[in-house]
C-alpha positions in Angstrom: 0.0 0.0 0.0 1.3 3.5 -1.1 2.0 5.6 2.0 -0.7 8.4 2.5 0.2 12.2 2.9 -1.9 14.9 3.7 -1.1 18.7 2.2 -2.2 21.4 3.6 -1.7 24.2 1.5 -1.3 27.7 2.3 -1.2 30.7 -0.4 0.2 33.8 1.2 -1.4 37.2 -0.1 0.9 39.7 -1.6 0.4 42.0 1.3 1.1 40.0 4.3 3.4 36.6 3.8 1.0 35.5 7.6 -2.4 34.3 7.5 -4.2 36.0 10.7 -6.0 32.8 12.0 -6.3 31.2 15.2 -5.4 26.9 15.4 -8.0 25.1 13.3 -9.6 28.0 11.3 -10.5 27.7 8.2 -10.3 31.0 5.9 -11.0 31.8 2.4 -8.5 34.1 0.9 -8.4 35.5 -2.7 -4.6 35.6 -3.9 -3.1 36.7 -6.9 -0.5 35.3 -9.4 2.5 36.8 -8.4 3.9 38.6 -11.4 7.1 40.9 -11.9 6.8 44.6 -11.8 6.7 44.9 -15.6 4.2 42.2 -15.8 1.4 43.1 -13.3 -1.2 44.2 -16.0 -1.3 40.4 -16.5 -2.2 39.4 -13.4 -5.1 36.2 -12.8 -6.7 35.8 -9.9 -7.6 32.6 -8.3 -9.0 31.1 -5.0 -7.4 29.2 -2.7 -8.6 27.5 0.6 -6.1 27.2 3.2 -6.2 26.0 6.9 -3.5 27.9 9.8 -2.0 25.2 11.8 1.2 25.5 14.1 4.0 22.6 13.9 2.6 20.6 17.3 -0.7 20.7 16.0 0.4 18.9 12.7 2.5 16.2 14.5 -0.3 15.8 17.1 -3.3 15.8 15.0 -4.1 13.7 12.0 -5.3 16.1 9.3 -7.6 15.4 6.8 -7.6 17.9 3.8 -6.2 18.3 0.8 -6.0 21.6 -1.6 -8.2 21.1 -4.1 -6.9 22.3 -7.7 -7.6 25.6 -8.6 -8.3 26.1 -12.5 -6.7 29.4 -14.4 -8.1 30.9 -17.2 -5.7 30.5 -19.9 -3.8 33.4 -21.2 -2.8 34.0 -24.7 0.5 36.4 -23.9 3.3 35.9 -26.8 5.5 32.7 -26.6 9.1 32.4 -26.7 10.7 32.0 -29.9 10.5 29.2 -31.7 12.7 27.3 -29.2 11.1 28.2 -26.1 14.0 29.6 -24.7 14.9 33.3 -24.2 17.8 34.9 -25.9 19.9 35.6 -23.1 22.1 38.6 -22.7 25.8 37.8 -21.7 27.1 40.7 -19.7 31.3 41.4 -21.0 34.4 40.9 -19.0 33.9 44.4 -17.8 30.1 44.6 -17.5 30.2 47.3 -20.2 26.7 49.3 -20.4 24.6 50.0 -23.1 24.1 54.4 -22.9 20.5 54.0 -24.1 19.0 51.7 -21.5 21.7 51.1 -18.8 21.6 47.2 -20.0 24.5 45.2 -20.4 26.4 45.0 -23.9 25.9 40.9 -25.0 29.3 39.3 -25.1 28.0 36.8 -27.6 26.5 39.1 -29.9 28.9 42.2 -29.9 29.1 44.2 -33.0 32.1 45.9 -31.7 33.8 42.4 -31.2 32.9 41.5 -34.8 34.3 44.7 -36.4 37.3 44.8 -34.7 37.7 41.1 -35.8 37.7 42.0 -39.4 39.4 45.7 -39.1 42.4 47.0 -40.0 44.9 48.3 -37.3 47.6 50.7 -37.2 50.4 50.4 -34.7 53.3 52.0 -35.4 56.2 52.5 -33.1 54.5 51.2 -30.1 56.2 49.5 -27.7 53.1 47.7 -26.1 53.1 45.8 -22.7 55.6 47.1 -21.2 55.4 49.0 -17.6 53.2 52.7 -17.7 56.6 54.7 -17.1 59.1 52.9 -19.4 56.5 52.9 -22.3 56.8 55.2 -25.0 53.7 55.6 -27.7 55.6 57.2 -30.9 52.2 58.2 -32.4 51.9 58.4 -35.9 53.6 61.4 -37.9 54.2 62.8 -34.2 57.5 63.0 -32.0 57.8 60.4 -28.9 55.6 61.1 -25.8 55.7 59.7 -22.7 52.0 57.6 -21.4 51.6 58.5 -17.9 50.1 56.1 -15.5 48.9 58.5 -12.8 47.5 61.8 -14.4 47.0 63.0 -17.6 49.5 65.9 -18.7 51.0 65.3 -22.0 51.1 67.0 -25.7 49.4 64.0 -27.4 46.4 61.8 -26.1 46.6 59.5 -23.4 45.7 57.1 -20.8 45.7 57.0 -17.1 44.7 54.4 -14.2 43.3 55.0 -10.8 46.0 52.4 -9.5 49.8 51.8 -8.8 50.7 49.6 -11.9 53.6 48.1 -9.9 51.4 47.1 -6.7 49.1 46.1 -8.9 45.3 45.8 -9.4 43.8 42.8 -7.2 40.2 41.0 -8.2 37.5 42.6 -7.3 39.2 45.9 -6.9 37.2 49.1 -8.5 39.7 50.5 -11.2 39.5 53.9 -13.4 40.7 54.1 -16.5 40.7 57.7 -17.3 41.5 59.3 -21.3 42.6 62.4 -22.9 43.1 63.5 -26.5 45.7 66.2 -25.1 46.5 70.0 -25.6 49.0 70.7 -27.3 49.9 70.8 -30.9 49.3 66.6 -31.2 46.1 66.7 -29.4 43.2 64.6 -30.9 40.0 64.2 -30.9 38.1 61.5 -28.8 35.0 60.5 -30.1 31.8 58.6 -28.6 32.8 55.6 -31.9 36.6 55.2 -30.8 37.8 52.4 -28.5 39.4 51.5 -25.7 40.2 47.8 -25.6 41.8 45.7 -22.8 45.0 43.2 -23.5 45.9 40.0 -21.0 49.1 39.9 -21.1 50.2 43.1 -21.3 52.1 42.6 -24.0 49.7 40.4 -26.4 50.9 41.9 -29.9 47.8 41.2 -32.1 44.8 43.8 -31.7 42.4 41.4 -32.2 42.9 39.2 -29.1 41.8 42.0 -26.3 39.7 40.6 -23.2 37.2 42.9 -23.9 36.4 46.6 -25.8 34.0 49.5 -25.4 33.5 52.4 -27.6 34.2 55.7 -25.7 30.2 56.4 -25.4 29.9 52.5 -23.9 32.3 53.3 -21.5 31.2 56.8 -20.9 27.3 54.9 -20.2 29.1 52.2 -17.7 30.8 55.3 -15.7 27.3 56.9 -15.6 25.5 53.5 -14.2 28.0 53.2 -11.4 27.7 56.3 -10.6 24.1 56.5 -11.0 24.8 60.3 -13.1 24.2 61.4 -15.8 27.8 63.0 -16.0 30.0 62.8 -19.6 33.2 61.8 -17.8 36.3 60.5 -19.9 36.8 57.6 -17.4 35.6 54.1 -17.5 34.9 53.1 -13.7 35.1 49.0 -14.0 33.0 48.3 -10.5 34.9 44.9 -9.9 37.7 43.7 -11.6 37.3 40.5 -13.3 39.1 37.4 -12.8 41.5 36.9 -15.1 44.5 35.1 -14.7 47.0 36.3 -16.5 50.5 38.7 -14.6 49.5 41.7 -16.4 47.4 43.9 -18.7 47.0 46.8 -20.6 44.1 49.3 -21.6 44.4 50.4 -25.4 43.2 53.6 -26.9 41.8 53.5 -30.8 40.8 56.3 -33.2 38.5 55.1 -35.4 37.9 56.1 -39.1 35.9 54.6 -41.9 37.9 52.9 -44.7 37.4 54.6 -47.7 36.9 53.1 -51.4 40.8 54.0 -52.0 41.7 51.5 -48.8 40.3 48.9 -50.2 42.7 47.4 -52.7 44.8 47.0 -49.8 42.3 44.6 -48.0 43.6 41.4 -49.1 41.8 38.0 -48.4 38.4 40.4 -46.7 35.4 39.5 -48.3 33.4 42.5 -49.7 30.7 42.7 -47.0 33.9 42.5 -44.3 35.3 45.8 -46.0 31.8 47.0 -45.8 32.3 45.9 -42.0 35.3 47.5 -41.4 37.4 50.2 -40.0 40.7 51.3 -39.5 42.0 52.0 -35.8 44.5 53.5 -35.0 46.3 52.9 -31.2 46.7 56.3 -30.1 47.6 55.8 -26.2 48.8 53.0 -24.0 48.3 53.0 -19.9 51.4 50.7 -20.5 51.9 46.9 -18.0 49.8 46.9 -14.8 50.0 43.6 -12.5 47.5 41.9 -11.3 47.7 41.1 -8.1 48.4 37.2 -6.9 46.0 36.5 -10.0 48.3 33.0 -10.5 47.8 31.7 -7.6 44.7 33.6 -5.6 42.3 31.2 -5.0 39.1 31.5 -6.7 35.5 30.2 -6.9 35.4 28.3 -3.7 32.4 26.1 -3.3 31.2 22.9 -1.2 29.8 20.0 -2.1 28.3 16.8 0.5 30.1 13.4 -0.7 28.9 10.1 -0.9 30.5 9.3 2.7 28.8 11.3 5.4 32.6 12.0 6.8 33.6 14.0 3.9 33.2 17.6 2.7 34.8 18.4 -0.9 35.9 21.7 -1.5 36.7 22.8 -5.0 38.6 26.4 -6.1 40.2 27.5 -9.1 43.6 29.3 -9.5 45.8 30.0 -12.3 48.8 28.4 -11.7 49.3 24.9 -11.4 50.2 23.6 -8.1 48.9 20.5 -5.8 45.6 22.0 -4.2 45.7 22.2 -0.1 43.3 22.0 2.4 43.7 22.9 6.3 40.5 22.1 8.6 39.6 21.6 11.7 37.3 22.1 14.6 39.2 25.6 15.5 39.9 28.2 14.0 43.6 28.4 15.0 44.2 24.7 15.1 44.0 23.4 11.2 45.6 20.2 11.7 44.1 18.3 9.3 45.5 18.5 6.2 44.1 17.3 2.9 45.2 17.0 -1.0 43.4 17.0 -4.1 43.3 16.8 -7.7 43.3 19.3 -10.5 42.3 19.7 -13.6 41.5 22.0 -17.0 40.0 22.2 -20.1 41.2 23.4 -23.5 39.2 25.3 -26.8 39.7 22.0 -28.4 38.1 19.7 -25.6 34.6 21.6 -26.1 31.9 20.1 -28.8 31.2 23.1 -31.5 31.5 26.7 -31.9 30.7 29.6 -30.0 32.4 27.4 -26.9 35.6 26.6 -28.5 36.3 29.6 -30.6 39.4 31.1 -29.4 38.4 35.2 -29.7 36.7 37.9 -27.4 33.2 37.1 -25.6 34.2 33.3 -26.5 36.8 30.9 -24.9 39.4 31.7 -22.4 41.5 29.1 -20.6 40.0 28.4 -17.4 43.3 27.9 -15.0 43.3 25.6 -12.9 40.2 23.7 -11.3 41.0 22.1 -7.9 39.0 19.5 -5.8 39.8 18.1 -2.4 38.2 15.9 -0.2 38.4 16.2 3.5 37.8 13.2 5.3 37.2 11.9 9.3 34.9 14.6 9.6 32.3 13.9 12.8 28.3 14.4 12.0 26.8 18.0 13.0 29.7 19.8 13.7 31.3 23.0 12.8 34.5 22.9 11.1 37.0 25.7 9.4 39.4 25.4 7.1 41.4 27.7 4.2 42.5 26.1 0.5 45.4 27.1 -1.4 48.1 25.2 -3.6 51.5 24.1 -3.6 53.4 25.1 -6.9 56.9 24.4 -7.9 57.0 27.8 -9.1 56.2 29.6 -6.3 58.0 29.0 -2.5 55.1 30.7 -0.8 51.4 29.6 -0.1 48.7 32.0 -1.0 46.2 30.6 1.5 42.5 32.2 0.9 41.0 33.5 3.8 39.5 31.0 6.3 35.9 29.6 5.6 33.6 27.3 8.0 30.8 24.6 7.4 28.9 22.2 9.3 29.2 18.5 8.9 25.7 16.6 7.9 23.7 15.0 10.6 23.6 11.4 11.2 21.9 9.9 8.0 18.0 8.9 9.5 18.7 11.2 12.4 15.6 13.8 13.1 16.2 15.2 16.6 16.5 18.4 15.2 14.5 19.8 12.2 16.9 21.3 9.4 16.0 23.9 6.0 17.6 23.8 2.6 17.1 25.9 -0.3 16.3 25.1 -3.8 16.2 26.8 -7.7 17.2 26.3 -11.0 17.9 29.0 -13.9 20.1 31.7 -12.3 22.6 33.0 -14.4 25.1 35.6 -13.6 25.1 39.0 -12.1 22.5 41.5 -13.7 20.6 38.4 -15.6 17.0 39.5 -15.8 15.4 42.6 -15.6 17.0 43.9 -12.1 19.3 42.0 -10.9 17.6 38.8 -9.5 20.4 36.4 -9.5 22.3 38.8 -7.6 19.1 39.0 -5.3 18.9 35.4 -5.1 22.5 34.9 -3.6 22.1 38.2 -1.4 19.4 35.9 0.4 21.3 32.9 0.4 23.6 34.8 2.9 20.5 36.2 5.0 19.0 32.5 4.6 22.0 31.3 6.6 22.0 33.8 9.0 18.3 33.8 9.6 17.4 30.3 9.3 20.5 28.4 9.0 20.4 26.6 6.1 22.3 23.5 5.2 22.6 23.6 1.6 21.7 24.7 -1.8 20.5 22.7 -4.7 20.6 24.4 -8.0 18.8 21.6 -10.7 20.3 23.3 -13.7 20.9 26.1 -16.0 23.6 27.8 -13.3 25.5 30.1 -15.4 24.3 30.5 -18.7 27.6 31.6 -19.6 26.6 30.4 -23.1 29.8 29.8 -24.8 31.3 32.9 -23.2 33.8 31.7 -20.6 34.5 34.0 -18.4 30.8 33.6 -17.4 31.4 30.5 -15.3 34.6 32.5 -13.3 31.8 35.6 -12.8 28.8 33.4 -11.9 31.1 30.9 -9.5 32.8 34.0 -7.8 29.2 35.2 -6.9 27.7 32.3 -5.7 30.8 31.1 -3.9 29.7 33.7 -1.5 27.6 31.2 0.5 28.8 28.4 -1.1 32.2 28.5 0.5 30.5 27.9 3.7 26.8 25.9 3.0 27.2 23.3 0.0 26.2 24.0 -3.3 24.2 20.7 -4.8 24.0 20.9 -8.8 22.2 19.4 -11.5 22.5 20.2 -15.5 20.8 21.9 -17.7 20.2 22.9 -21.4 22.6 25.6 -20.8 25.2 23.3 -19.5 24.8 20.1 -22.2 22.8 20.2 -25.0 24.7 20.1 -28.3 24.1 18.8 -32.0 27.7 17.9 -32.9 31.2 17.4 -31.5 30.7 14.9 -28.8 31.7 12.0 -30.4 35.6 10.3 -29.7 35.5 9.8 -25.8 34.7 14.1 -25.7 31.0 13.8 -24.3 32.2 13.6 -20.3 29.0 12.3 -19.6 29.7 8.7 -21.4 27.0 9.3 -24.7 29.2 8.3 -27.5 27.1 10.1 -30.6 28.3 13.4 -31.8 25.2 15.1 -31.4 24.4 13.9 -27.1 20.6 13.2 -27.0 18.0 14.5 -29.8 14.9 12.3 -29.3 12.2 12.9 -32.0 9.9 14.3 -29.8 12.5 16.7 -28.1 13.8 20.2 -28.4 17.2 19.1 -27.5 19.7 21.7 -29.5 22.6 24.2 -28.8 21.7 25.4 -25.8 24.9 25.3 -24.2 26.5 27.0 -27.2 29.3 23.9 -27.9 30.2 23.3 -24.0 28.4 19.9 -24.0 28.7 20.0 -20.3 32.7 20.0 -20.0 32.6 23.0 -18.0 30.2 21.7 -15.7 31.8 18.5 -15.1 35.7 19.8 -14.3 34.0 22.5 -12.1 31.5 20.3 -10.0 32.5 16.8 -7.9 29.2 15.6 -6.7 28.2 12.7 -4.5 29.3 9.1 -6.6 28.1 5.5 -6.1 27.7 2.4 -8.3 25.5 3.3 -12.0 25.5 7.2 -10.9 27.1 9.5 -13.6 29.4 12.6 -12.4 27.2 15.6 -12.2 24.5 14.4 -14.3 22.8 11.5 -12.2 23.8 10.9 -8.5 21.9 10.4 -4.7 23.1 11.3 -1.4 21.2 11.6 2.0 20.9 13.8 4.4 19.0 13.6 7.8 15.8 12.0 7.1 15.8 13.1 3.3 17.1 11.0 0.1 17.8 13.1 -2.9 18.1 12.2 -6.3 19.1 14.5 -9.0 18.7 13.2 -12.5 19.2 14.7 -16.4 16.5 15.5 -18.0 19.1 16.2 -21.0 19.6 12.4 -21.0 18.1 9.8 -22.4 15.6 8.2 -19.1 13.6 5.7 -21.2 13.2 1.9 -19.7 16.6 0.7 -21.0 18.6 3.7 -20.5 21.6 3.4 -18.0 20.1 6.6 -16.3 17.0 4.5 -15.9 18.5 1.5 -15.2 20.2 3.3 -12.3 16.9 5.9 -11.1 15.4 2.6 -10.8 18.1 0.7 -8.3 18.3 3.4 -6.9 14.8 4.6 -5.8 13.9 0.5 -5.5 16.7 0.1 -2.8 15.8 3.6 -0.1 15.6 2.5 2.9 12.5 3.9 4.4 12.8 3.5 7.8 15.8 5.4 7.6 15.1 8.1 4.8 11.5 8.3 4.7 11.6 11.6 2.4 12.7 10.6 -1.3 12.2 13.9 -3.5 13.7 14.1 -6.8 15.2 16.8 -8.8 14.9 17.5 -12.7 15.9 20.5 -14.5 13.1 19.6 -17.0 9.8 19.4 -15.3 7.6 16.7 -16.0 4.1 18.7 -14.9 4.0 22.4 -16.3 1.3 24.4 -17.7 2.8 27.2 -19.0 2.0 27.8 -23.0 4.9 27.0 -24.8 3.6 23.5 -27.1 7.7 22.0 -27.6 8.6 22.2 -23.9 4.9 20.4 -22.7 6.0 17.4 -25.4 8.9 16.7 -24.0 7.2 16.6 -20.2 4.7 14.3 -21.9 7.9 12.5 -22.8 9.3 12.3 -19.2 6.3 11.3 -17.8 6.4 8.4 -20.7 9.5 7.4 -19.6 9.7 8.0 -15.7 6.2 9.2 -14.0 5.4 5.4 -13.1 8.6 4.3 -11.7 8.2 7.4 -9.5 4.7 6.1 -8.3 5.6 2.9 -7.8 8.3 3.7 -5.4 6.5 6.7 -3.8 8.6 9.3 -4.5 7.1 12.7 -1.8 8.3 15.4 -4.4 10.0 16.2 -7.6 11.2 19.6 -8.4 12.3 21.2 -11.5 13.2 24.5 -13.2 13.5 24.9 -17.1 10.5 27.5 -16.9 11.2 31.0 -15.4 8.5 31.2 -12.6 7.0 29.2 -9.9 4.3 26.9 -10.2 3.2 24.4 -8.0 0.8 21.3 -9.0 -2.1 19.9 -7.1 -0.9 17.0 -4.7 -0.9 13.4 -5.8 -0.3 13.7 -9.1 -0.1 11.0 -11.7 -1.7 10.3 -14.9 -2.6 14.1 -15.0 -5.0 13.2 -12.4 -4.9 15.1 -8.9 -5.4 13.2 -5.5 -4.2 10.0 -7.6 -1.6 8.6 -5.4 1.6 10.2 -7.0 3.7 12.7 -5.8 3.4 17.0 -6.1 5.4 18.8 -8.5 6.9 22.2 -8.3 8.7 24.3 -10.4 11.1 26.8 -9.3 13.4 27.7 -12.6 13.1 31.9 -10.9 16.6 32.1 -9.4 17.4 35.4 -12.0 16.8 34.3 -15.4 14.8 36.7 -17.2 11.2 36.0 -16.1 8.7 34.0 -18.5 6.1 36.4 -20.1 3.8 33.7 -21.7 0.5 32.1 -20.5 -0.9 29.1 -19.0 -3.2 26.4 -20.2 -5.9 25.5 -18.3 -4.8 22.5 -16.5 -6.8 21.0 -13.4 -3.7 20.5 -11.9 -2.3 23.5 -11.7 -2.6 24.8 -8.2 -0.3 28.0 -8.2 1.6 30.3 -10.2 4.1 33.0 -9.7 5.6 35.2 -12.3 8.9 36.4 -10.1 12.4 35.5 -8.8 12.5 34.1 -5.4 13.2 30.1 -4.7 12.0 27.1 -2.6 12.5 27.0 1.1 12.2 23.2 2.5 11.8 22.3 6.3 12.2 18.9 7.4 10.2 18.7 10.8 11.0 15.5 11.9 10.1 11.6 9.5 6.2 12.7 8.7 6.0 16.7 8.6 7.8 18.3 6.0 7.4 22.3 4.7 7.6 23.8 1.7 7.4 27.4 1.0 8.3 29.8 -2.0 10.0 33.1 -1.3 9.9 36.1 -3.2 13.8 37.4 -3.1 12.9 41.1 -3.8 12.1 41.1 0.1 12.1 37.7 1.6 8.0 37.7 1.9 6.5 33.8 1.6 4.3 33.6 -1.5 3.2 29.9 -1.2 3.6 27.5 1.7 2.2 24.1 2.2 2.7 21.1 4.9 3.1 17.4 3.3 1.9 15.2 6.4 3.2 11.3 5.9 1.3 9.2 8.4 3.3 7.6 11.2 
């Protein structure tokens, strides 16, 4: 006999996140669908019924309700394109800004990238790369003058930085680059269409290979968005230096003129629509060499992960150089006894599947240093340990330590003395994904979550960076969320964004084992490009998740923790009866050990229940529930979670066969971690039992082995939106 759970569901109004009501009462409340700011025109109401208990009422009493579902009206708002997936803007290197909106330039779409690709550049008598007050600009037709690194006082144009180019310029360090066209006799003109263009290494000799470019009024629009002024300054303010691990760099001034009819004879091998394409610039100032500070060996990127053994923590970092990756831990903060060693390892242009991913040029690939992983081990259950990670490299006779981080252990496995909260979310993205910021709002309450409620973890079930192709967007997207995930563990599952390709994978290159080219394109499926060519080798050299016998890296795996079993599975993989994925869900979900894990929930990136109206993503949950939906009732699986979809929704309870109250388990989708939101419609499913059009994420309580709660949090300002109680029976 299945196991019988009780929900009682409670839909918070979007003026108070607290029902008023006394112990047993029983209150009607009209709620909305929770919509972003630019969406509230669109708003459906609905009707919920929801019941006010405390916790000892619910593990004294045996409640008998359950939500009924609450039917929306469908909307016919546009759909996505054709796909179903937005086209998502990747922020530069820099964060550039667009003057006209204050939105970020796209790094994978950058006219200014493609014209300098095909352009024609003028360098002469530069000596490039080397330190600000040893460099010499001999501009063209124009006698020698000096580039000075700390103001601006010369005959000719130049550059200047807010920082000492011999101390250097550390990572995340605010840095002004500051331009003149001069006053005296050699002075130019600076204009809104020239360019100033940044080189790692400093001395990188072709023009084409900068790290990243903005035209003078880009750089004039990022100034004004830091400062929040609308002030024409001739400084670029760069908010937080990037990582990038290289010694040195260099800022680059260009004039830029339109080639002329005459110029093109000279053009030789450039197709006619690249001459129509292109320019000639001309380097007119240098800030000469500026270090960057310990960026060879400053560790970076530092997140946790749980093991398979509930004695081990892993810690992963990156760093530039190569070195054997350190870790010091233990129970005090001045006594880090324990020492533990890991393993490192990289990735090349070469190793990823197609192209943008492996194309070596601006807004595309860049080497990604060094990715380290260590395991520390003879940890003891619930208990609070610190510890620091660095690396030891031939090259270098001193450690760069970071700074020292803490975590607490898991509890005993089965063990529910004390109730514990985790987080979950899929579809985040990088800083200023969305339309304000909501990935950057999500982690900003990942650090109140642990200081409010103590959370244990995070589980992020795909799409994490969306970097796209663009690499630096995995360094910019695991710096931010390394924030809280140096100290809670960060759980992850893939995406479209992280694996789905078309081509490439073939010869041992697919990490995930699929030996076609093309990963998984089932008939029914719209399986593409979505990770631009990465066909998940970013993902799996970054991320060491929880391994046993049939799981699969970062694609398919189980751990437990307390009283709850979680498994994360791939949508992006084939899960038909068969598969190895489903050869393994099945051992695995076949083989929990209820008395000890009662709570199974599952996480997907692809849901298999979602109602939104967009026709190729509801085939492929068809699909899923084809291939998985009765292996999940059969083995009783509490809850499965998903993303995929930007927004909340949350089905009716017992759900199977597209029938409520049916004996199979609820499904929620939480894909609003700072993707931009989703602006279509819903069908009208019975099943659907709420919907929320904003960024927030799912907060999970365990109580104890039969009360569990769920609730959805708005990040803007931390307000519950929808909470519900699953009651198992004792």
């Amino acid at each position: 006999m299945k196991n019988q759970k009780e929900i009682v569901a409670e839909s918070v109004d979007e003026t108070s996140h607290l029902l008023n009501c006394e112990e047993g009462q029983t209150k009607r409340v009209e709620n909305k669908i929770f919509e972003s700011e630019h969406d509230r025109s669109r708003r459906n109401l609905t009707k919920t019924l929801s019941i006010c208990f405390t916790l000892a009422i619910f593990i004294s009493y045996s409640v008998s309700f359950v939500r009924p579902p609450v039917k929306l009206k469908e909307q016919k708002h546009h759909l996505y394109e054709k796909k179903g997936h937005h086209d998502h803007t990747i922020p530069s290197l820099l964060s550039i800004r667009k003057r006209k909106d204050g939105t970020y330039a796209n790094s994978a779409k950058n006219k200014l990238y493609e014209r300098m690709k095909v352009s024609d550049f003028v360098l002469e008598g530069l000596d490039v790369g080397t330190h600000g007050t040893e460099s010499r600009l001999l501009k063209k037709h124009a006698k020698d003058t000096v580039v000075q690194l700390a103001v601006i006082d010369t005959d000719g144009p130049s550059l200047s930085l807010s920082a000492d180019p011999i101390v250097g310029v550390a990572f995340h360090d605010q840095l002004q680059v500051s331009w003149s066209g001069g006053t005296g006799e050699h002075a130019i003109e600076i204009n809104d269409h020239d360019v100033l263009a940044m080189y790692c290494p400093a001395n990188e000799s072709d023009p084409r290979k900068f790290r990243d470019a903005a035209t003078i009024k880009e750089a004039r629009a990022t100034t004004q968005w830091v400062l929040q002024e609308k002030v024409d300054l001739d400084t670029l303010i760069i908010e937080a230096f990037p990582i990038v691990r290289e010694e040195t760099c260099e800022f680059r001034l260009y004039t830029r003129e339109t080639i002329t009819a005459d110029d093109i004879e000279s053009y030789v091998g450039i197709s006619a629509e690249e001459q129509e394409r292109s320019y000639r610039f001309t380097l007119a100032a240098a800030t000469g060499a500026f270090t960057l500070k310990d960026a060879m060996y400053a560790p970076t990127s530092l997140h946790l992960a749980f093991a398979h053994d509930q004695s081990e923590m892993v810690a992963h970092f990156n760093t530039g150089a190569e070195g054997t990756p350190i870790v010091r831990y233990g129970t005090s903060k001045k006594h880090l006894t324990s020492i533990a060693t890991g393993s490192s390892t990289t990735y090349t242009a070469s190793d990823l599947c197609q192209a943008p991913a492996n194309l070596e040029e601006p807004g595309k690939f860049t080497h990604p240093g060094q990715l380290h992983s260590v395991t520390m081990k003879g940890l003891e259950p619930d208990t609070k340990y610190h510890y620091m990670v660095g690396i030891q490299s031939e090259k270098s006779n001193q450690m760069l330590w970071s700074d020292i981080q803490q975590f607490q252990t898991a509890p005993v496995v089965g063990s529910s003395e004390e109730p514990f909260s985790y987080v979950v979310y899929a579809d985040q993205g990088g800083p200023g994904y969305g339309m304000s910021k909501g990935a950057d709002r999500v982690t900003r309450r990942m650090i109140t979550e642990m200081k409010e409620n103590n959370i244990r973890s995070v589980h992020h079930f795909g799409d994490l960076s969306y970097s796209n192709g663009a690499a630096h967007m995995w360094d910019t997207w695991s710096d931010m969320v390394s924030k809280f995930a140096a100290t809670i563990p960060l759980m992850i599952g893939v995406g479209n964004h992280e694996y789905d390709h078309t081509d490439g994978g073939g010869a041992g290159r697919d990490p995930s084992g699929v030996t076609t080219p093309w990963g998984y394109l089932p008939e029914w499926g719209n399986f593409g490009t979505d990770s631009r060519g990465e066909c998940g080798i970013p993902v799996s050299n970054r991320f060491v998740m929880p391994q046993s016998e049939g799981s699969n890296g970062v694609y398919w795996y189980s751990f437990d923790y307390g009283t709850v079993h979680t498994v994360m599975i791939s949508s992006e993989h084939d899960m038909s009866q068969g598969s190895e994925q489903y050869a393994w869900l099945e051992n695995d979900l076949k083989n929990v050990d209820r008395t000890v894990t009662p709570w199974v929930i599952v996480e997907s990136h692809r849901p298999l229940y979602n109602s939104a109206d967009v026709p190729d993503n509801n085939r492929v949950g068809i699909a899923m529930r084809d291939q998985i939906e009765d292996l999940m009732y059969e083995t009783d699986v509490d809850l499965v979670l998903s993303g995929h979809y930007h927004a909340y929704l949350r089905t009716c309870d017992g759900l199977y066969k597209s029938q409520c109250n049916n004996g199979g388990p609820m499904h929620i989708t939480v894909g609003s971690a700072g993707a931009e939101l989703d602006t279509v419609g819903l069908y009208d499913q019975e099943w659907t039992s709420f919907y929320s059009r904003e960024w927030g994420y799912g907060r999970i309580t365990v109580a104890n082995e039969t009360a569990l709660h769920w609730e959805f949090v708005a990040d803007e300002n931390g307000l519950v939106r929808d909470e519900l109680w699953i009651m198992k029976e004792s």
